[in-house]
N, C-alpha and C positions, 0 to 999 in steps of 0.2 A: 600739457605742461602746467606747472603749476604758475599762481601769480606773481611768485617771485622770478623766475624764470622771463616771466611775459613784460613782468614792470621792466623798464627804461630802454626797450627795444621794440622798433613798428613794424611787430608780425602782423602780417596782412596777407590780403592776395593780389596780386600782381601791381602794386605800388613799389613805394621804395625799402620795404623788409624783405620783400619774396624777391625782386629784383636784384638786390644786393646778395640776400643768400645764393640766387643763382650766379648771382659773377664771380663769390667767392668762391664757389662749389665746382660748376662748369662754366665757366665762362665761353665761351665757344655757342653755350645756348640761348645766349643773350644777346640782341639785336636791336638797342637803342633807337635804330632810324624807321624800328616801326612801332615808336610809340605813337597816340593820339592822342590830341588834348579833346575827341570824344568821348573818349571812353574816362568817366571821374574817378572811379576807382585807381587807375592807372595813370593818372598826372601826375604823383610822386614819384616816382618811378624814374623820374628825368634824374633825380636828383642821388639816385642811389649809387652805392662804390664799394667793391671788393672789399674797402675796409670795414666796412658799416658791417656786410655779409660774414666778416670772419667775426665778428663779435656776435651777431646771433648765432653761426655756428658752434662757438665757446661757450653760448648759455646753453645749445643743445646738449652737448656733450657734456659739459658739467651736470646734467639736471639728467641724463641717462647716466652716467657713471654714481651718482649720487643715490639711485634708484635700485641698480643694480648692486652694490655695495651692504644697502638694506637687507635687515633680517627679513 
């Protein structure tokens, strides 16, 4: 992805960019009650929401449709 893409959205891994992508995406895959406040990585992650997840889904596809449109 480029850094426009990346700027004002917290892709990450398993906090609250990947969490969110996952609830907007499949939600069904996501299982809040077994997060841990061990794992650091994954502490934001409490805080993530379908809606957060549909807006990095919209930079994805913006930034693949922008790509593929390219000469």
């Amino acid at each position: 992805m480029t850094p426009e893409t990346i700027d004002g959205y917290p892709f990450d891994h398993a906090g609250l960019g990947e969490t969110s992508l996952r609830m907007a995406l499949r939600p069904e895959g996501v299982d809040l009650a077994r997060l841990s406040d061990e794992k650091w990585h994954a502490r934001s992650a409490r805080h993530a929401t379908a809606d957060l997840g549909g807006q990095g889904r919209d930079r994805i596809l913006a930034r693949l449709h922008a790509a593929l449109k390219s000469p």
